[in-house]
PADREN-432937 format. One record per residue (C-alpha): residue number from 0; residue in three letters; chain; x, y, z. Coordinates in steps of 0.05 Angstrom, whole numbers, plus 5000, padded with zeros to 4 digits. Example, Ala and Ser with C-alpha at 12.3 -4.5 7.8 and 13.67 -1.06 7.14 Angstrom:
REM PADREN-432937
<0,ALA,A,<5246,4910,5156>>,
<1,SER,A,<5273,4979,5143>>,
***
This chain:
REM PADREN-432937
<0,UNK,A,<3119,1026,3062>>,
<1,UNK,A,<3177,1016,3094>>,
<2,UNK,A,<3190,1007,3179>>,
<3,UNK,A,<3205,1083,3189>>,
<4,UNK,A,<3141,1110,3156>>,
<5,UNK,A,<3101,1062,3194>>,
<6,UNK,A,<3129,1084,3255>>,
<7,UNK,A,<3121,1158,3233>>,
<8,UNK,A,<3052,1140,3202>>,
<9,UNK,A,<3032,1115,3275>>,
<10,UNK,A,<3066,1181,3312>>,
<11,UNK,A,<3024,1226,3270>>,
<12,UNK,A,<2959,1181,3284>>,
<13,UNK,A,<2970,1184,3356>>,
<14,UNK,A,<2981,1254,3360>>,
<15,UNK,A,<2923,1264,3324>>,
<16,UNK,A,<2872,1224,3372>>,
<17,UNK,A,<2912,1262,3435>>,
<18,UNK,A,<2889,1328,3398>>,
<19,UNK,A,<2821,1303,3377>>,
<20,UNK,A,<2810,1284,3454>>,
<21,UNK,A,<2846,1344,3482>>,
<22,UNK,A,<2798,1385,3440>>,
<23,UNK,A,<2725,1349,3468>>,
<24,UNK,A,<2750,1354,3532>>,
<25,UNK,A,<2768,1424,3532>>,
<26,UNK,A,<2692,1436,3498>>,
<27,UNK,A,<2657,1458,3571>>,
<28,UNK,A,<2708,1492,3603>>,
<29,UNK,A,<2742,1561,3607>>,
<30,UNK,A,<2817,1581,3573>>,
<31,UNK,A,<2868,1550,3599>>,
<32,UNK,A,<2941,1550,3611>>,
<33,UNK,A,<2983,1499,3583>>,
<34,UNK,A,<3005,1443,3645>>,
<35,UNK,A,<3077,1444,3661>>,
<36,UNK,A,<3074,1371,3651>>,
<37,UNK,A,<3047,1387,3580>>,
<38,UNK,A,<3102,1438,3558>>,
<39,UNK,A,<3146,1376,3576>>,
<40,UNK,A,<3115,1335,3527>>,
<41,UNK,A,<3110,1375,3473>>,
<42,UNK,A,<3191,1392,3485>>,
<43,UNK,A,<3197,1323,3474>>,
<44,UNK,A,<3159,1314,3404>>,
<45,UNK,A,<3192,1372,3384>>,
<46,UNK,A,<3262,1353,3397>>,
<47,UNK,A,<3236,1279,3375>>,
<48,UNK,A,<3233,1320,3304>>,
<49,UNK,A,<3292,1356,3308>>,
<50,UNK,A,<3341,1297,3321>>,
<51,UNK,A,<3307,1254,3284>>,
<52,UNK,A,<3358,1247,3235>>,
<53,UNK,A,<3375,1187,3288>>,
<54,UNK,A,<3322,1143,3288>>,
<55,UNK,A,<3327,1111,3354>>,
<56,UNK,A,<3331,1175,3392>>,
<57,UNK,A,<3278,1211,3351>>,
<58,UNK,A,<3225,1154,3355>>,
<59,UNK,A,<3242,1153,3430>>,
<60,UNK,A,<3238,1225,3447>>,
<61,UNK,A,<3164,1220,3401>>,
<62,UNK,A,<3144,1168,3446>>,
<63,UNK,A,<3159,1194,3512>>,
<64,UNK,A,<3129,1265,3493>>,
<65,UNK,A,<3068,1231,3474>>,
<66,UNK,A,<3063,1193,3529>>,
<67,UNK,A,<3076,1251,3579>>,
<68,UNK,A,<3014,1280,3547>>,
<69,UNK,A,<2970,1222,3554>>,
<70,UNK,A,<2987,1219,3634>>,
<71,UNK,A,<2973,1293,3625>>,
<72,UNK,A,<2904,1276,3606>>,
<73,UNK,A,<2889,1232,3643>>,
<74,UNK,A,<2909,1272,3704>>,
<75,UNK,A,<2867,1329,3682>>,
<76,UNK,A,<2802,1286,3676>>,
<77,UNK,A,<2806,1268,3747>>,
***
């Protein structure tokens, strides 16, 4: 396995545990919208994916999304 699957290995797991937790917080409570702060991070994975012909920028653009949506969460659980 060479350094770009790792990293893309590592994306997917992270994105994965966001979900997981994003799913047993949402458990208890009612429908709701998606966080403007949210639509900004998911912008960012996507266009992460769609320029990630370039490594740097794609990897980056991953990274910041997910990021943006951990802040997200955390903001929500207060």
């Amino acid at each position: 396995m060479d350094a770009s699957q790792a990293y893309i290995l590592i994306s997917i797991l992270i994105l994965l545990v966001i979900a997981i937790l994003f799913f047993i917080v949402r458990k208890n409570r009612r429908q709701q919208r998606l966080t403007p702060l949210a639509g900004i991070a998911f912008g960012f994975v996507v266009a992460g994916i769609v320029f990630g012909g370039s490594r740097i920028i794609g990897y980056s653009l991953i990274g910041i999304g997910v990021l943006l949506s951990i802040i997200d969460m955390v903001r929500k659980l207060k």
